[in-house]
Backbone as XML, in Angstrom:
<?xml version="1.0"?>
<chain id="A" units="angstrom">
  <residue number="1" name="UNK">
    <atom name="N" x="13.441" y="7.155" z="-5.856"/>
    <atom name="CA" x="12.078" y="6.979" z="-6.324"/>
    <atom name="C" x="11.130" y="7.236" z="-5.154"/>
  </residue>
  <residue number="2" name="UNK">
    <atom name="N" x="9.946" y="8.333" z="-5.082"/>
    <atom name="CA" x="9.468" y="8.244" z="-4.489"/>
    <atom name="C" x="8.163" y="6.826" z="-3.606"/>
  </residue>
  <residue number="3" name="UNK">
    <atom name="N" x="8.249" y="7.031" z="-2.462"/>
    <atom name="CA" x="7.455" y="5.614" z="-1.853"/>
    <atom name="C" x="6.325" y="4.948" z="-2.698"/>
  </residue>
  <residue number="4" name="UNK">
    <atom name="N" x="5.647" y="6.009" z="-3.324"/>
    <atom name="CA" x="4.306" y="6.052" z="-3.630"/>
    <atom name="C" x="4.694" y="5.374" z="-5.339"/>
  </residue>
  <residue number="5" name="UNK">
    <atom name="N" x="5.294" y="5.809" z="-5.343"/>
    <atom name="CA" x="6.063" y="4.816" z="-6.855"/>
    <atom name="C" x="6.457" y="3.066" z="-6.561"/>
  </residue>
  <residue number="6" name="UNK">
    <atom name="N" x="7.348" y="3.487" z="-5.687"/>
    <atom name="CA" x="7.480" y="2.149" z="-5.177"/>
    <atom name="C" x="6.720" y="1.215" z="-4.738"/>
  </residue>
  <residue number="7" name="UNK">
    <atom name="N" x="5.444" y="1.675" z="-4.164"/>
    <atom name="CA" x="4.132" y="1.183" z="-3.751"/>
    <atom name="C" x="3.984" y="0.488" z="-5.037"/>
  </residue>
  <residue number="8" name="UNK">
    <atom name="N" x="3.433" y="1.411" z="-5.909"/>
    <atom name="CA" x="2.567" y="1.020" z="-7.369"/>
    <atom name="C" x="3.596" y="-0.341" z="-8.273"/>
  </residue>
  <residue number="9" name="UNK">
    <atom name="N" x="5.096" y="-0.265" z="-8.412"/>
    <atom name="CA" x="5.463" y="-0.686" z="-8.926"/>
    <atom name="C" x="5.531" y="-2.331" z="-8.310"/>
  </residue>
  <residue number="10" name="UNK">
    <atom name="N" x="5.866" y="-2.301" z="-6.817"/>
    <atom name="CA" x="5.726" y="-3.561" z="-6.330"/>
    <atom name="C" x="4.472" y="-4.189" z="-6.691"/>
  </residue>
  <residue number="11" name="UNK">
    <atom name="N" x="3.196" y="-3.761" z="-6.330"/>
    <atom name="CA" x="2.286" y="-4.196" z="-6.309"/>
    <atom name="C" x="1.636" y="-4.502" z="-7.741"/>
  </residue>
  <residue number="12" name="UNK">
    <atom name="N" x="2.199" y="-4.131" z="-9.100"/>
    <atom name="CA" x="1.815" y="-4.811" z="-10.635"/>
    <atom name="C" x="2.678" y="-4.892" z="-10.802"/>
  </residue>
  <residue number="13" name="UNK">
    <atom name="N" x="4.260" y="-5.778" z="-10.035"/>
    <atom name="CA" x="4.625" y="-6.867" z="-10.359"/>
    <atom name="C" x="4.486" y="-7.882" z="-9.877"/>
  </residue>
  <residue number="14" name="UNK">
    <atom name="N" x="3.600" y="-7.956" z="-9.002"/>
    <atom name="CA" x="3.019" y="-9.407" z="-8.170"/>
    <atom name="C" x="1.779" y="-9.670" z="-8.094"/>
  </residue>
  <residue number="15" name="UNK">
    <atom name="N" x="1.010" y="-8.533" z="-8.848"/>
    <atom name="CA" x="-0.333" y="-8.883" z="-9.168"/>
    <atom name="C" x="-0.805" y="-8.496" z="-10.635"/>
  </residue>
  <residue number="16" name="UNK">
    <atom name="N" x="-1.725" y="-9.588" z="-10.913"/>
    <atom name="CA" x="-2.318" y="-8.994" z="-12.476"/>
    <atom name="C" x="-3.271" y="-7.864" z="-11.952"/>
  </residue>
  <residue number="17" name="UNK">
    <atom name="N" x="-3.144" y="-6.654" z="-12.317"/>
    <atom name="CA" x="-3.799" y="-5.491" z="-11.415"/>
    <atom name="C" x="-4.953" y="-4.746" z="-12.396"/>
  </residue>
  <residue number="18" name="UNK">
    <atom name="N" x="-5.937" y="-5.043" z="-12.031"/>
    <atom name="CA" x="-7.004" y="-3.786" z="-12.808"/>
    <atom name="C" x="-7.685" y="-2.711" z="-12.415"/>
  </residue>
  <residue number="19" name="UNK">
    <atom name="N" x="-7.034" y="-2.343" z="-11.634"/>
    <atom name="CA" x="-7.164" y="-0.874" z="-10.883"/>
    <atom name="C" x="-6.146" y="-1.096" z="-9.529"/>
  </residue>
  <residue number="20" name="UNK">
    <atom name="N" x="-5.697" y="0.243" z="-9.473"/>
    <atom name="CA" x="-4.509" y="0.491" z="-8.507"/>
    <atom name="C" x="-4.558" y="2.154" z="-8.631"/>
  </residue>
  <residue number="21" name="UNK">
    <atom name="N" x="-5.040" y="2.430" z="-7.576"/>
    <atom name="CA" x="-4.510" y="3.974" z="-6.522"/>
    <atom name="C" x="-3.896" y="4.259" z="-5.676"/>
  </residue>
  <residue number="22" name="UNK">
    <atom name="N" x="-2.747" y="4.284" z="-5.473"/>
    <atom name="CA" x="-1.878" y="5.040" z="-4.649"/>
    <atom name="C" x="-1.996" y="6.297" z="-4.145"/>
  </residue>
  <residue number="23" name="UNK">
    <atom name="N" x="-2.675" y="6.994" z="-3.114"/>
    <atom name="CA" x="-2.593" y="8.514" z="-2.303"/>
    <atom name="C" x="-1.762" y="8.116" z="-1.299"/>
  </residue>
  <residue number="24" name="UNK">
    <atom name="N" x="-0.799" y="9.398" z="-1.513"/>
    <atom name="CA" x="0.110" y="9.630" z="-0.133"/>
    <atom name="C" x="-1.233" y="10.887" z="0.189"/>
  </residue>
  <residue number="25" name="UNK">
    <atom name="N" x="-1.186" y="10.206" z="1.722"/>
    <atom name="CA" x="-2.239" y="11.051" z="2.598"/>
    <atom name="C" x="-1.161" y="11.698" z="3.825"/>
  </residue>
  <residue number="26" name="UNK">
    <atom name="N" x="-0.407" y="11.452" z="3.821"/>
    <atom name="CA" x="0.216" y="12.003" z="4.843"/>
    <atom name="C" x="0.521" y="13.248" z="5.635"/>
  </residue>
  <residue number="27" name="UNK">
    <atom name="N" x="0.017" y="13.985" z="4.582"/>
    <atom name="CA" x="-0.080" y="15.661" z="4.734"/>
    <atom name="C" x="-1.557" y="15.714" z="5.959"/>
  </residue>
  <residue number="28" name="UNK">
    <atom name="N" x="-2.760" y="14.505" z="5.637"/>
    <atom name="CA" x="-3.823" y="15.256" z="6.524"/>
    <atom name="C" x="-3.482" y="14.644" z="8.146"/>
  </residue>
  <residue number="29" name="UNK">
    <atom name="N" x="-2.042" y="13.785" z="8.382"/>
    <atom name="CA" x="-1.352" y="13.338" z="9.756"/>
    <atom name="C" x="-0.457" y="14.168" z="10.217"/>
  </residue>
  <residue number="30" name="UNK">
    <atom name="N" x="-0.362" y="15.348" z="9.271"/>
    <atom name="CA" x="0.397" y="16.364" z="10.555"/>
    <atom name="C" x="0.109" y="16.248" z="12.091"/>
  </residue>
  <residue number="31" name="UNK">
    <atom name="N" x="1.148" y="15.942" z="12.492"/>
    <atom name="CA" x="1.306" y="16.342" z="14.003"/>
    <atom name="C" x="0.610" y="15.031" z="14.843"/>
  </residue>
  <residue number="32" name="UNK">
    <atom name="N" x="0.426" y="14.178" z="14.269"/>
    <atom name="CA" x="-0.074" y="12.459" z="14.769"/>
    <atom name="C" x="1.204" y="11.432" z="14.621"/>
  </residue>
  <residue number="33" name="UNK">
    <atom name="N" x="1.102" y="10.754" z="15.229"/>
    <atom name="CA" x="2.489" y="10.005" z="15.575"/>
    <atom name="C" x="2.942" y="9.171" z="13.777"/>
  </residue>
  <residue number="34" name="UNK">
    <atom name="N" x="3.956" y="9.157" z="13.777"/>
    <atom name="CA" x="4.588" y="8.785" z="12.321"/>
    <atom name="C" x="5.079" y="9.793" z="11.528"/>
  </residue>
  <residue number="35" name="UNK">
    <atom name="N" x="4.365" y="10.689" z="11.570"/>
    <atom name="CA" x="4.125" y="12.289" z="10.694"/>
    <atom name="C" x="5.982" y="12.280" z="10.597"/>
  </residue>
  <residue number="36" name="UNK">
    <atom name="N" x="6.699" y="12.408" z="9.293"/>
    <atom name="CA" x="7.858" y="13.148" z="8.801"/>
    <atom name="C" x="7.471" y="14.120" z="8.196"/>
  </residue>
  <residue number="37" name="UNK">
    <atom name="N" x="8.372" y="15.458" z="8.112"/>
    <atom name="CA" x="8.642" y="16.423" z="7.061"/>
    <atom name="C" x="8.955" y="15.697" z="5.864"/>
  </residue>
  <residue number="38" name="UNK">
    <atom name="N" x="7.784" y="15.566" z="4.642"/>
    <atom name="CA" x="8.015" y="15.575" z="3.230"/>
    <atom name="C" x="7.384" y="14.508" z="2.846"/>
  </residue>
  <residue number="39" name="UNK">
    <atom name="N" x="6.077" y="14.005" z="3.929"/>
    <atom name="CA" x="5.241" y="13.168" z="3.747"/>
    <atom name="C" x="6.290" y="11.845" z="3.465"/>
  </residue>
  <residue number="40" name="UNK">
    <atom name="N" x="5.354" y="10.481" z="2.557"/>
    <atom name="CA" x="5.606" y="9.345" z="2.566"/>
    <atom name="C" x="5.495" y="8.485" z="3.639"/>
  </residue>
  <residue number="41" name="UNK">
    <atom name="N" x="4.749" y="9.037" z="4.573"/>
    <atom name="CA" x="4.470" y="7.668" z="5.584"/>
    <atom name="C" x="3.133" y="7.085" z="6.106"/>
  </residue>
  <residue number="42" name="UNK">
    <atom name="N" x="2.510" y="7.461" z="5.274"/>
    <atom name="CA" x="0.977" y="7.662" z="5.232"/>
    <atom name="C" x="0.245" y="6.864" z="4.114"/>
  </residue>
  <residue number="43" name="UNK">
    <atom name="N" x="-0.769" y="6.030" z="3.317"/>
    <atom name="CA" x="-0.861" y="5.801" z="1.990"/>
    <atom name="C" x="-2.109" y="5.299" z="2.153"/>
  </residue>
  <residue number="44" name="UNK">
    <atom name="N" x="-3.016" y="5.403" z="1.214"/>
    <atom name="CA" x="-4.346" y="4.685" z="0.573"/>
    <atom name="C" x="-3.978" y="3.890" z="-0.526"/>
  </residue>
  <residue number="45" name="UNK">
    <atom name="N" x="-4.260" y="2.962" z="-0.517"/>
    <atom name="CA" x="-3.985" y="1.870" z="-1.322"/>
    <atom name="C" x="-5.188" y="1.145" z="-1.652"/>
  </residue>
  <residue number="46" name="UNK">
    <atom name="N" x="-5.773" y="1.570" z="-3.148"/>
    <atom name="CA" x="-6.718" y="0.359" z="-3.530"/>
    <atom name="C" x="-6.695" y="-0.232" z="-4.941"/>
  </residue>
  <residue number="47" name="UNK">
    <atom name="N" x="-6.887" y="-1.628" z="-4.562"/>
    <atom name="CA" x="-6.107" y="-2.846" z="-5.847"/>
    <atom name="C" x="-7.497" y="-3.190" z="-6.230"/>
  </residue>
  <residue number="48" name="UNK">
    <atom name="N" x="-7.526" y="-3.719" z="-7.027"/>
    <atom name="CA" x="-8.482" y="-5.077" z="-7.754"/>
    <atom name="C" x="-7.588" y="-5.936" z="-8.610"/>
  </residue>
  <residue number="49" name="UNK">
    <atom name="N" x="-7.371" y="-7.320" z="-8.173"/>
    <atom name="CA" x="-6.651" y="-8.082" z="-8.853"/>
    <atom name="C" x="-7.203" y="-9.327" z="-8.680"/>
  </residue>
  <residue number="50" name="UNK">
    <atom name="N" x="-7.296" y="-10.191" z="-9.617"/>
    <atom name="CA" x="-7.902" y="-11.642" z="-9.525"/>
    <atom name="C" x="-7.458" y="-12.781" z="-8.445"/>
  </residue>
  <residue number="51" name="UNK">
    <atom name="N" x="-5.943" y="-12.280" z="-8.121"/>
    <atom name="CA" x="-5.162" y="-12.951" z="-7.028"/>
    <atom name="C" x="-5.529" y="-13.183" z="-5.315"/>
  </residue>
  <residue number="52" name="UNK">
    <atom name="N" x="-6.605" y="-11.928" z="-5.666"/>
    <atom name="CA" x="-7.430" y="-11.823" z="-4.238"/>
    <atom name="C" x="-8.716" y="-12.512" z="-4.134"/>
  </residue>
  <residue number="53" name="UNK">
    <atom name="N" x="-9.477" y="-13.004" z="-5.107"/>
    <atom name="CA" x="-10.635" y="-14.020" z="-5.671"/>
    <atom name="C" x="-10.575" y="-14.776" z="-4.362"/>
  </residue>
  <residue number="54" name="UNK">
    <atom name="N" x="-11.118" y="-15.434" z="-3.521"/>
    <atom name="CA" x="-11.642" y="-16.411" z="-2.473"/>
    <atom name="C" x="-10.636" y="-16.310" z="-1.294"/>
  </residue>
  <residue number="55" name="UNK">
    <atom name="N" x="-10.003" y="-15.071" z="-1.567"/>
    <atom name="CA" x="-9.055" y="-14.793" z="-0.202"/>
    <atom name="C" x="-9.813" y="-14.761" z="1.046"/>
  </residue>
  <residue number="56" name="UNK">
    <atom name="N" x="-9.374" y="-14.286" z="2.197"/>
    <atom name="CA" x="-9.682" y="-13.993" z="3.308"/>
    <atom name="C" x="-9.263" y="-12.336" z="3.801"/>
  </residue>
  <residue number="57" name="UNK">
    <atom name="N" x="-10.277" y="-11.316" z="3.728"/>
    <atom name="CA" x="-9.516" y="-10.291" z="4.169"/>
    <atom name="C" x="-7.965" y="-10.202" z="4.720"/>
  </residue>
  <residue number="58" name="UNK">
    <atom name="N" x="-8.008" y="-10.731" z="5.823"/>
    <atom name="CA" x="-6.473" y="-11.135" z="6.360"/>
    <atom name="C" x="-5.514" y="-11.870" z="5.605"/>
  </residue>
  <residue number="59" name="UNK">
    <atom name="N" x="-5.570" y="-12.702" z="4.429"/>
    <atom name="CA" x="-4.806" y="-13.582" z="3.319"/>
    <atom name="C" x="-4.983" y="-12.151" z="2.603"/>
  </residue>
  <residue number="60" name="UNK">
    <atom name="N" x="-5.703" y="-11.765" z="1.884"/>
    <atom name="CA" x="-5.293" y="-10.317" z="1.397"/>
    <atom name="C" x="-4.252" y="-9.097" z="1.564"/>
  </residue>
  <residue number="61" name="UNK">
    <atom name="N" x="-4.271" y="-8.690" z="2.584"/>
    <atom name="CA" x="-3.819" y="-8.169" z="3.485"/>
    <atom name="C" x="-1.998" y="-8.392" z="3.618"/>
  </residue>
  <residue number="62" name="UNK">
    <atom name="N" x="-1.857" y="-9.800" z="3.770"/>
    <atom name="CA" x="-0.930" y="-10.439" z="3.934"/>
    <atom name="C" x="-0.187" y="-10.520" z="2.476"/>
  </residue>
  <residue number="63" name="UNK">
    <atom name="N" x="-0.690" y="-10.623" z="1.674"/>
    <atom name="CA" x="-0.471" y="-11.006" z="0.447"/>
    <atom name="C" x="0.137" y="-9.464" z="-0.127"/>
  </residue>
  <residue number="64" name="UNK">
    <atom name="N" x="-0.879" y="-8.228" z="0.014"/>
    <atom name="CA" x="-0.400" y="-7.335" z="-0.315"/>
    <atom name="C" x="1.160" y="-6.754" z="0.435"/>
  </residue>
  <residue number="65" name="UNK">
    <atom name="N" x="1.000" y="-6.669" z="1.661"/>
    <atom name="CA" x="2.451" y="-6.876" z="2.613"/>
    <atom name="C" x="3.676" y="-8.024" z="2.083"/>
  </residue>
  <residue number="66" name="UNK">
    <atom name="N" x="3.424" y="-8.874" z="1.624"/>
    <atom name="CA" x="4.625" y="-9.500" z="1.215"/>
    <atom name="C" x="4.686" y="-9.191" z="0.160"/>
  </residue>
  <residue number="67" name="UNK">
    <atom name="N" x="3.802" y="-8.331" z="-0.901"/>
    <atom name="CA" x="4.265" y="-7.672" z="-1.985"/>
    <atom name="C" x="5.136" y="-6.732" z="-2.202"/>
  </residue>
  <residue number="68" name="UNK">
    <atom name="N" x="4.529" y="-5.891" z="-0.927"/>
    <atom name="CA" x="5.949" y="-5.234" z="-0.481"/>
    <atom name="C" x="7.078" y="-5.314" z="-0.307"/>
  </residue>
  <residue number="69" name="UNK">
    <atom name="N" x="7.431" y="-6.266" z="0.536"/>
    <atom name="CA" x="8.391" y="-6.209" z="1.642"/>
    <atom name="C" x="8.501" y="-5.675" z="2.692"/>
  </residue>
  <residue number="70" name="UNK">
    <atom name="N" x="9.163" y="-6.064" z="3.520"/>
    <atom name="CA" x="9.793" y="-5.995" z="4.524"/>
    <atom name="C" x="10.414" y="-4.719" z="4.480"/>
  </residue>
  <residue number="71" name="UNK">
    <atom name="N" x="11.328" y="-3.965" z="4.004"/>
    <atom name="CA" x="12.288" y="-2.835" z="3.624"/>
    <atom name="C" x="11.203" y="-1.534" z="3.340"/>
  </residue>
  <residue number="72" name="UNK">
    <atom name="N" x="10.081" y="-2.257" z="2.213"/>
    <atom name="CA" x="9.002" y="-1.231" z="2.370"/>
    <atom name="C" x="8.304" y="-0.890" z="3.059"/>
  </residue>
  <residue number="73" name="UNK">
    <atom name="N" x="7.690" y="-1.656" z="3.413"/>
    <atom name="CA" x="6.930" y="-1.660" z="4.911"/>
    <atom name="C" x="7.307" y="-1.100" z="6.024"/>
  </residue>
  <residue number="74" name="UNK">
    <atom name="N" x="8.599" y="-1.618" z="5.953"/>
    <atom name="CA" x="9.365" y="-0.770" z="7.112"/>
    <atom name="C" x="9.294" y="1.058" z="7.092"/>
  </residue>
  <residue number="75" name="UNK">
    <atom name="N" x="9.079" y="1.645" z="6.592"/>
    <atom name="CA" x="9.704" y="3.051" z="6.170"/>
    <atom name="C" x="8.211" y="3.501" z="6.105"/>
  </residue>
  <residue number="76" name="UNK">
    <atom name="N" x="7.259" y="2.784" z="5.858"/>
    <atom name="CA" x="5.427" y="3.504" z="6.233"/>
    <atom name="C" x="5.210" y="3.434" z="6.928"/>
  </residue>
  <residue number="77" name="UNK">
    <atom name="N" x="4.451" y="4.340" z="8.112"/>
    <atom name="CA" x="3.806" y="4.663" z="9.470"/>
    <atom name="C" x="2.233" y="3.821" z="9.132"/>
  </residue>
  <residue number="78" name="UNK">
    <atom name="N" x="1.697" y="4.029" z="8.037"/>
    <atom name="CA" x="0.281" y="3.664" z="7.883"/>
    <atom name="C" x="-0.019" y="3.582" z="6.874"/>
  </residue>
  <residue number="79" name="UNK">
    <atom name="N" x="-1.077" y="2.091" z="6.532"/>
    <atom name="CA" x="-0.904" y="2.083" z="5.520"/>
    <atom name="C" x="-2.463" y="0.821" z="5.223"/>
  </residue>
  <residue number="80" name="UNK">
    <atom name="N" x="-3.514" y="1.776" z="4.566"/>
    <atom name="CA" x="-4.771" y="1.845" z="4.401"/>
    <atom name="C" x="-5.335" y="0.747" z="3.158"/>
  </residue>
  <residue number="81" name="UNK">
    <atom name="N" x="-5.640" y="-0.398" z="3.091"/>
    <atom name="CA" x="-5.822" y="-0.884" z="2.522"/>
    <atom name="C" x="-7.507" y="-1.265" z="1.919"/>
  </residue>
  <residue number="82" name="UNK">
    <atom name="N" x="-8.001" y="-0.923" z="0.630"/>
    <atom name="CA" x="-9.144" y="-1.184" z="-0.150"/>
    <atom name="C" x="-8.602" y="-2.450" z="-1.114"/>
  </residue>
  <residue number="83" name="UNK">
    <atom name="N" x="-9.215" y="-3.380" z="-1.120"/>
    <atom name="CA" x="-8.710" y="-4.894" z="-1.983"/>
    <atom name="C" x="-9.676" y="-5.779" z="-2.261"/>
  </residue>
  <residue number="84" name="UNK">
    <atom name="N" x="-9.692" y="-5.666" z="-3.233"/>
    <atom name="CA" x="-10.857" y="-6.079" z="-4.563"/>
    <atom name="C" x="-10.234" y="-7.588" z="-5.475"/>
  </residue>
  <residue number="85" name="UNK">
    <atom name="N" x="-11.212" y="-8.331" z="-5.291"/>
    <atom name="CA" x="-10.547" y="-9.286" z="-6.821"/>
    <atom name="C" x="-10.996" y="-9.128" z="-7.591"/>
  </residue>
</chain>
């Protein structure tokens, strides 16, 4: 499954989600540190979910990362976060 799938799918199963965009940007990091052949290490990510309501940018942030995981996280060079409640 590609990353960018995996992105989307983690993230509306741990959030009630009303908007979610996933861009692999990784194509405009050619030749900048992280950069693989066949993209996926790169991503724009923007949520709106109620779960983020009286967060703290950084509790956000955090919240979206443990949505991930660890395993996911691991395998992205960068990874751009827009987060809305």
């Amino acid at each position: 499954m590609p990353v960018k799938d995996e992105i989307e799918a983690a993230l509306r199963t741990a959030f009630t989600v009303e908007r979610l965009e996933v861009e692999d940007v990784s194509e405009a990091h050619r030749g900048h540190a992280g950069h693989r052949e066949g993209g996926e290490t790169h991503f724009d990510v923007a949520i709106t979910a109620p779960e983020f309501a009286g967060l703290s940018r950084v509790a956000k942030h955090r919240a979206v990362h443990s949505a991930l995981g660890a395993g996911l996280i691991g395998r992205i060079h960068a990874l751009s976060l827009d987060i809305a409640p």
